[in-house]
N, C-alpha and C positions, 0 to 999 in steps of 0.2 A: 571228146573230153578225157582227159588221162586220170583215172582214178588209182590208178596204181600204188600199191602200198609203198610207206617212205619208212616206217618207223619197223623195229627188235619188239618183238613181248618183253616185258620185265624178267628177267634170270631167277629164278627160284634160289630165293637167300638161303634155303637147304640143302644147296647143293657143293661138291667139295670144293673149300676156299681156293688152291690150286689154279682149278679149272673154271671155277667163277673168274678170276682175276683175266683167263686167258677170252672167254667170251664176252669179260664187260670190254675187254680193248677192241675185239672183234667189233659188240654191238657202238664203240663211239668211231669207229674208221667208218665202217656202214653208214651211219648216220648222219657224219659230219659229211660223205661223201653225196649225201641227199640234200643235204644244208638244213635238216632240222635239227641242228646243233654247230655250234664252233662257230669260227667264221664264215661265213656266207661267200667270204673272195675261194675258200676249197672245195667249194661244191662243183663236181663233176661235173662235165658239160657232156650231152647227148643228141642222139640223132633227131630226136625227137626236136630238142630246145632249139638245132640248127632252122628245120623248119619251119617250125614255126614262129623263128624268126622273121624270116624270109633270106635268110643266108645261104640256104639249099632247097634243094626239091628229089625226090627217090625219083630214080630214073623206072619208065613205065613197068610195070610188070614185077616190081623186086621193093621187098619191104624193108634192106639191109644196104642196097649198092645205090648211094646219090652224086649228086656232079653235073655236070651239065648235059642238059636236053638236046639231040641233035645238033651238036657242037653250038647251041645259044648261048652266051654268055649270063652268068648267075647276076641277077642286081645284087649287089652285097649288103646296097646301105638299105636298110629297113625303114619301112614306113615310116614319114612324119609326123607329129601331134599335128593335128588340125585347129586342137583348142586355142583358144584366146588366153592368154593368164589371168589369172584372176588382178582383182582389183588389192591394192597391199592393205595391209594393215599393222597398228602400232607407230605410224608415223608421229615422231617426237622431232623438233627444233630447240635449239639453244643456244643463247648468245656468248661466247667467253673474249677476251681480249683477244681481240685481232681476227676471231675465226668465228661461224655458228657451225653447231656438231649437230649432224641429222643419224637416227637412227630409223628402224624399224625392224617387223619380226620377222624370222629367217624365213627368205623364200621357198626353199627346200620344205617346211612344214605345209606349204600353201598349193605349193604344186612340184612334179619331178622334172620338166625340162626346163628347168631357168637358169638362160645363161648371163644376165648383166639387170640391172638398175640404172633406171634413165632420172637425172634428177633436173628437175627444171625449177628455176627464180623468175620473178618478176618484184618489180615495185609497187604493184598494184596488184588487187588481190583480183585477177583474171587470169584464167586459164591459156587463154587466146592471147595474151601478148607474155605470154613466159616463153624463155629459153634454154634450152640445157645447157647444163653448163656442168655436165660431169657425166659419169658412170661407172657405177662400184659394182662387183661382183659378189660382196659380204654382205654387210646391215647397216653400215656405217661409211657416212661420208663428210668433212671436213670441206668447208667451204671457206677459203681465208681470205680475211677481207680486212687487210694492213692498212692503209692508207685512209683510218676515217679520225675524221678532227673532235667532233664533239660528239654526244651520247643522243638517243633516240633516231641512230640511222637503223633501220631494218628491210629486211624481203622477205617477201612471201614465199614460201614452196612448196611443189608438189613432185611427187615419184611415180614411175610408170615400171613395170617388169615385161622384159621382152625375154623370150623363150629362144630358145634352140634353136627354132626353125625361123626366127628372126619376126615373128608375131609380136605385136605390142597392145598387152592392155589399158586397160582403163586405168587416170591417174586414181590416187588415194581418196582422195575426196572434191568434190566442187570449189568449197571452197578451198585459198590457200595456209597454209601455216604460219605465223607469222613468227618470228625472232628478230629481236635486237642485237646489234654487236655492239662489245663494250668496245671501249679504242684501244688500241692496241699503247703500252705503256712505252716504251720504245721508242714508236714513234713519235708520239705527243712530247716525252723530252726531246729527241733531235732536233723537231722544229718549234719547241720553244727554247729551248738553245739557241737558235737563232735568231728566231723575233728578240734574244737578250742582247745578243751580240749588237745587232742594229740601234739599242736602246739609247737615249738619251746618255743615264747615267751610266751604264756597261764603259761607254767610248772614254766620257769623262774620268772613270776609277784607272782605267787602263791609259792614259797617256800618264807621260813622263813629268816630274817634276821641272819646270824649266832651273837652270845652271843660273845663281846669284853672283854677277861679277864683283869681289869685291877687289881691290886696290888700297886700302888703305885703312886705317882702324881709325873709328870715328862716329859718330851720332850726325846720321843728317835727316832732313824732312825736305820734300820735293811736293811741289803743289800746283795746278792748272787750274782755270777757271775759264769757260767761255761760256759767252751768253748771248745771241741775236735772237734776231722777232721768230726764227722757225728751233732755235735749237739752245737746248739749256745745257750742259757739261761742267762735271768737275770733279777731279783728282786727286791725292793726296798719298804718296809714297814716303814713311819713313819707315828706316833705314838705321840699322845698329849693326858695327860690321868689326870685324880684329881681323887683321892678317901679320902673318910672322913666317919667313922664310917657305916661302912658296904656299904653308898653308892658311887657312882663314875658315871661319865662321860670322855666320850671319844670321839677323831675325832679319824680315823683312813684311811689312805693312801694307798695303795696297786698296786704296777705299777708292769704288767709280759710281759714282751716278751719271747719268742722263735721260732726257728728256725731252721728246719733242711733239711734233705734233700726231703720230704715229706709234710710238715707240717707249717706251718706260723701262731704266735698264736702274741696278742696285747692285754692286758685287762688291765682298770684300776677302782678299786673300792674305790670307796670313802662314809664311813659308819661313822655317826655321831649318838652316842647310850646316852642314860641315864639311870639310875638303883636306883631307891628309893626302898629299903625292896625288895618286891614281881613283881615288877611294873619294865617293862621295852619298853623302847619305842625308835626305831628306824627309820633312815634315809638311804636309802643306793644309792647313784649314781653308774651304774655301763654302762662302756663302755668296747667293745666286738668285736674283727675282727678276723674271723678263719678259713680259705683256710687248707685243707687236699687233700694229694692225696693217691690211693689205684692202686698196680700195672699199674701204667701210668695213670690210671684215677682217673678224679677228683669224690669224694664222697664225700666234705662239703666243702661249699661256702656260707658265710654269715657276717655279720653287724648287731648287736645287742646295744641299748641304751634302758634301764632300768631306771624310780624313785621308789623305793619302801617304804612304809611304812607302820612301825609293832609294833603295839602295843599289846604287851604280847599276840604276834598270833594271831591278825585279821592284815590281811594284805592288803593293797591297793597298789595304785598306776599307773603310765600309761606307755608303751613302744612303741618301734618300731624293726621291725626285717626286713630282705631285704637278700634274700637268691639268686638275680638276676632275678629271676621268678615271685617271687610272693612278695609282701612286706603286712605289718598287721602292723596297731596302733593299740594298745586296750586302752581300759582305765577301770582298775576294782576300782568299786567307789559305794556308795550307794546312791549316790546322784552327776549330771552331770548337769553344768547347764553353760548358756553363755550369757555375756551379756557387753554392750558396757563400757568406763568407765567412770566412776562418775554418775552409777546408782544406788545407795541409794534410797530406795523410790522408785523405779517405777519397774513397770511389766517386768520380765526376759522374753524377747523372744523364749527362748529353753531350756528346764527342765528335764529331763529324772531322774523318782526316784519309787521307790514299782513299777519296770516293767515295767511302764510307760512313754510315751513321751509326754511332753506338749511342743505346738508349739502356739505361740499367732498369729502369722501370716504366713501365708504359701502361694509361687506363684507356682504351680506342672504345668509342661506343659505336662506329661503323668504319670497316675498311676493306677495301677494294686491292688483294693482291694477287698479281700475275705468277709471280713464281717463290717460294720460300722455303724452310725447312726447321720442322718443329724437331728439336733434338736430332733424332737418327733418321725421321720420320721427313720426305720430302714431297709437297706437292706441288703442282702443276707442269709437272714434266715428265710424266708418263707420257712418251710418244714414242711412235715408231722411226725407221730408219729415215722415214722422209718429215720429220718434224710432225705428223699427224699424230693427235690424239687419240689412246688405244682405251679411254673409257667413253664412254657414250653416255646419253642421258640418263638420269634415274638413277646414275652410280652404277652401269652395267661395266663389266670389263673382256676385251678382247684380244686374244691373243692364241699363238698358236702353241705355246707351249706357257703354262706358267705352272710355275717352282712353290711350295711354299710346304715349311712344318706343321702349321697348322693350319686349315682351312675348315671356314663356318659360314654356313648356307642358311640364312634367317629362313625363307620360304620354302623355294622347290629349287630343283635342279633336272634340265633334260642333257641327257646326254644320246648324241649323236654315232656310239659306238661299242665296242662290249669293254669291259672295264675289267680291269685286274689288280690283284694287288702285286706288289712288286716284290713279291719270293715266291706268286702261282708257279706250282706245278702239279700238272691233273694228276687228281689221284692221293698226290703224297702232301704239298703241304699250300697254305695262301687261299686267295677265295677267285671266284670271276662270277659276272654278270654280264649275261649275254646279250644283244638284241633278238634275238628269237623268244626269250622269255625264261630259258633253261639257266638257272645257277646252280654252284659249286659251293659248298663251307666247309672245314671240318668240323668246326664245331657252332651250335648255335642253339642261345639262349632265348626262351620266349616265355615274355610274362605276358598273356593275353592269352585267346580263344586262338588254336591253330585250324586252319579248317583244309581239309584232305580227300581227295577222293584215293589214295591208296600211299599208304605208310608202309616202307620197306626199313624193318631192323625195330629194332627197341627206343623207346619213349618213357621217361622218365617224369614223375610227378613231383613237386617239392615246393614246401612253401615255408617263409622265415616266420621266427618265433620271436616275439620280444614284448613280454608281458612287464607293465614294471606300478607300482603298489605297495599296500602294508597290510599282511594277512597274517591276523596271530592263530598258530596253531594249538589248536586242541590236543587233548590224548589221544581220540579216536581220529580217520581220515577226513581230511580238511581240504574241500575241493580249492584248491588255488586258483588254477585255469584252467581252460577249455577251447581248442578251435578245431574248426571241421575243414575238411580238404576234399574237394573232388578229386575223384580217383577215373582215370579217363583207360580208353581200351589199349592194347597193346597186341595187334596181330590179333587179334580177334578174342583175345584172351584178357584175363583182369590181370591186375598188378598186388605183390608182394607189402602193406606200409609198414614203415619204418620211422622211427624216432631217435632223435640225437640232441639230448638237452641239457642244461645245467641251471640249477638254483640257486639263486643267492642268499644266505639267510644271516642274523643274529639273533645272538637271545641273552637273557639279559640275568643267565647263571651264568658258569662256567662248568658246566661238567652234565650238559643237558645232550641227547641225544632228539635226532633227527630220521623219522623214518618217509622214504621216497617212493610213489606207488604210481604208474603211468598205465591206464588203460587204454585199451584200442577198442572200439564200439563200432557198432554198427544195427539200425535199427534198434538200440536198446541192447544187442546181445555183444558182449564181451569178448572180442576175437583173441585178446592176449593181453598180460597185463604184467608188469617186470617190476622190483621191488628192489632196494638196494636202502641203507643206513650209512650214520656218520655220525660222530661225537666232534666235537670242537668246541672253544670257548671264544666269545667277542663273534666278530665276524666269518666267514667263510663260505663254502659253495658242493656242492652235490652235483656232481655229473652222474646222467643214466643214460641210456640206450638200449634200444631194444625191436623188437617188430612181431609180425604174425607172420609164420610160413605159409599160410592158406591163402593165394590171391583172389581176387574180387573186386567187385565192381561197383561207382557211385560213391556216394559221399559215406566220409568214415570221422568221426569225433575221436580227436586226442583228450583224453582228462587226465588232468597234473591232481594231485591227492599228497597232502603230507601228515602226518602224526607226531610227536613230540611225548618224551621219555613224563616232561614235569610240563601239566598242561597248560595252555595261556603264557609261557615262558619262551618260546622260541619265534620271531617273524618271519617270513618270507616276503624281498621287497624288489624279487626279481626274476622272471623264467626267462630264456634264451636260447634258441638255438634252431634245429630243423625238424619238419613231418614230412614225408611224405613215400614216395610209392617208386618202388625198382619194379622196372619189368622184367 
């Protein structure tokens, strides 16, 4: 067992500043080259740490010359862990659009050879019919799962950590984790965009207004009528048309019924067209009722109202369809907007145009968004280079490098390395915190109990003053205030206090004076006491300062004391400032 010393004595802070500076560099190379300070990567490597690697072996007889044993070759690679990984823990699931995000807590805290994270799914909450379906070497793994139609699909999962040496322990728990995936938004539009395209109404807003031949400027009406034992029919097209040098305009009429033994049809269309040259531009109202049946069963049931508009093949317009089941408005338009009337001039509340929805005011009492951004502020697209999500459950966040001016830790923070600020440099300026336990500050403030087993250099006592009140002074001294301050050691020695204060006072002459008396106490006995006046009139302030050159040890009472020239005439409605102890 190597006991051997690692660490310097402490440098006697009496000795010349010089040759102090040149032994503190001496005692942190020493040190750091032992690894009981700095980094841990510049710790020296020895004959010793070889062997007991199993890296070498001292050749017989000699406790300085090693290498190999009668030309045998050295095994290089060192023993393997034999252990089993422990079992994880902190295992967390969650469902977002499109993906569930698994964490848990760093491997590295749980054990030192872990080389990857086994994650396994099933549908069913059994162990024995899970498969993996991944392997992360971090905390987090991204499980993406695009292609689900409606809500309430979920898996179970469980994680295993395999070691180094290729050992796998035990999953997380018996049972499995469950997570819901929300659907992915994406996808759900694509393929309801499609189920729209196929629709009923979608086909009907999108075809073309049929071409009105007209010939001749005139009022006419056109009518059919048939009737047998299986089928009833009837028509009725009028007609109002002008034409003049190749161009024309027309309304046009069109009422159909029928009815037979199957079949129940209602339609009436009403197309108002125009035709200059090349250029033609259409109206078309069309209303729609159509019950069929097929060997006893019903196969088409619906209610159809169409407005269409078409100019030379772009066509628009809005519908409704009602098939008993299911009913659709659409409205195909390149611009959708709404707004109250005799709004000229002011801001449309709701704009839908270029794909977009513009909403000026919105009240949502629940909503489901994939991706967005509040002002400057954008969520759900933190991910890494591969589209995975770099927060994890709970709000954790991962990453290998993150930037930020400010940063605020509600709980705790472990860090995995020694920490710096970003203008350390030992010795002269900035702070570090180490993983071995050793920190660096210039300077540092402590309002609480310090606790020490060996203090090098001087330790300063000080506590704030801010007394506030209305104390009318007398002739004689007039205790105002009083606080007491531990006085704690310094190198084995007591400390010097000291006082630094100011009064606030009025009085209610003009031409009163103020006398100011500050004692230092201890036990009852008076270590110093400093005295100072002031005349003013209305309001004003008395600064004093002072201390005892004798230091000493334990608690010591400050008492504030004033007096006044004309008595019950002057207040004090203020003390302020500091007491306390130089070493």
């Amino acid at each position: 067992m190597n006991n051997r010393r690692k660490t310097l004595p402490p440098i006697d802070p009496k000795i010349d500043p010089k040759l102090r500076a040149v032994l503190e560099a001496l005692k942190e190379i020493q040190e750091t080259g032992e690894g009981v300070r700095g980094d841990p990567m510049d710790r020296k490597l020895t004959i010793r740490d070889l062997v007991d690697a199993g890296l070498a072996r001292l050749r017989p007889g000699s406790m300085t010359e090693f290498g190999p044993v009668n030309d045998d070759p050295i095994d290089n690679d060192p023993p393997g862990s034999t252990l089993i990984p422990p079992r994880p823990t902190g295992f967390n699931a969650i469902g977002s659009f499109g993906y569930i995000v698994l964490s848990w807590d760093i491997p590295g805290d749980l054990y030192l050879n872990h080389a990857f994270t086994n994650i396994y799914r099933s549908e069913t909450d059994n162990f024995a019919n899970a498969k993996v379906i991944g392997r992360d070497t971090g905390m987090m793994y991204t499980d993406h799962i695009r292609e689900v139609e409606e809500e309430g699909v979920g898996f179970y999962y469980w994680i295993t950590f395999t070691s180094t040496e290729d050992r796998e322990g035990p999953p997380n728990n018996t049972s499995g984790t469950y997570a819901e995936v929300i659907p992915d938004l994406g996808f759900l539009l694509d393929r309801l965009s499609g189920e729209i395209d196929e629709s009923v109404l979608a086909k009907s807003l999108n075809g073309r207004i049929d071409k009105i031949e007209v010939l001749e400027t005139g009022i006419k009406t056109e009518t059919e009528i048939r009737e047998s034992a299986d089928l009833a029919m009837a028509r009725r097209i009028d007609n109002v048309s002008a034409a003049a040098n190749g161009n024309a305009s027309a309304i046009q009429t069109e009422q159909t019924v029928r009815a037979d033994a199957d079949a129940a049809l209602a339609q009436q269309i009403t197309t108002v067209q125009s035709q200059l040259g090349g250029n033609i531009a259409s109206v078309e109202q069309s209303m729609t009722t159509n019950i069929e049946r097929l060997n006893g069963e019903l196969v088409k049931l619906g209610a159809e109202y169409t407005l269409k508009l078409d100019v030379n093949g772009y066509v628009s317009g809005f519908g409704a369809y009602n098939d008993g089941k299911t009913s659709d408005f659409a409205i195909a338009a390149d611009r959708f907007w709404v707004a109250p009337p005799n709004s000229t001039g002011k801001r449309k509340p709701f704009i839908i145009q270029n794909n977009k929805v513009y909403i000026d005011t919105a009240m949502i009492r629940n909503a489901s968004i994939q991706e967005g951004q509040l002002g400057p502020i954008s969520f759900g697209k933190i991910t890494d280079r591969n589209g995975s999500p770099v927060t994890t459950v709970a709000g954790k966040l991962k990453g290998e490098l993150i930037e930020a001016d400010n940063l605020r830790v509600a709980e705790a923070a472990t860090f995995y390395g020694d920490v710096y600020s970003n203008n350390y440099w030992s010795g002269v300026s900035g702070w570090a915190i180490r993983q071995n336990g050793s920190a660096e500050f210039n300077n540092v403030t402590v309002r609480g109990t310090l606790y020490a087993e060996d203090i090098e250099g001087d330790v300063n006592d000080v506590a704030q003053v801010n007394w506030q009140g209305d104390k009318r002074v007398s002739s004689y001294k007039s205790l105002i205030h009083q606080q007491s301050i531990y006085i704690s050691y310094s190198n084995k020695q007591g400390k010097c206090p000291y006082f630094m204060l100011t009064l606030r006072c009025f009085e209610e002459r003009s031409d009163s004076t103020i006398g100011v008396t500050v004692q230092i106490e201890q036990n009852g006995r008076v270590l110093a006491e400093q005295y100072t006046a002031a005349q003013f009139g209305g309001n004003g302030g008395v600064a004093i300062a002072g201390g005892a050159d004798n230091r000493i040890k334990g608690t010591v009472v400050f008492k504030v004391f004033a007096d006044a020239y004309f008595a019950n005439t002057m207040h004090v409605y203020q003390v302020s400032g500091l007491i306390g102890a130089l070493a």
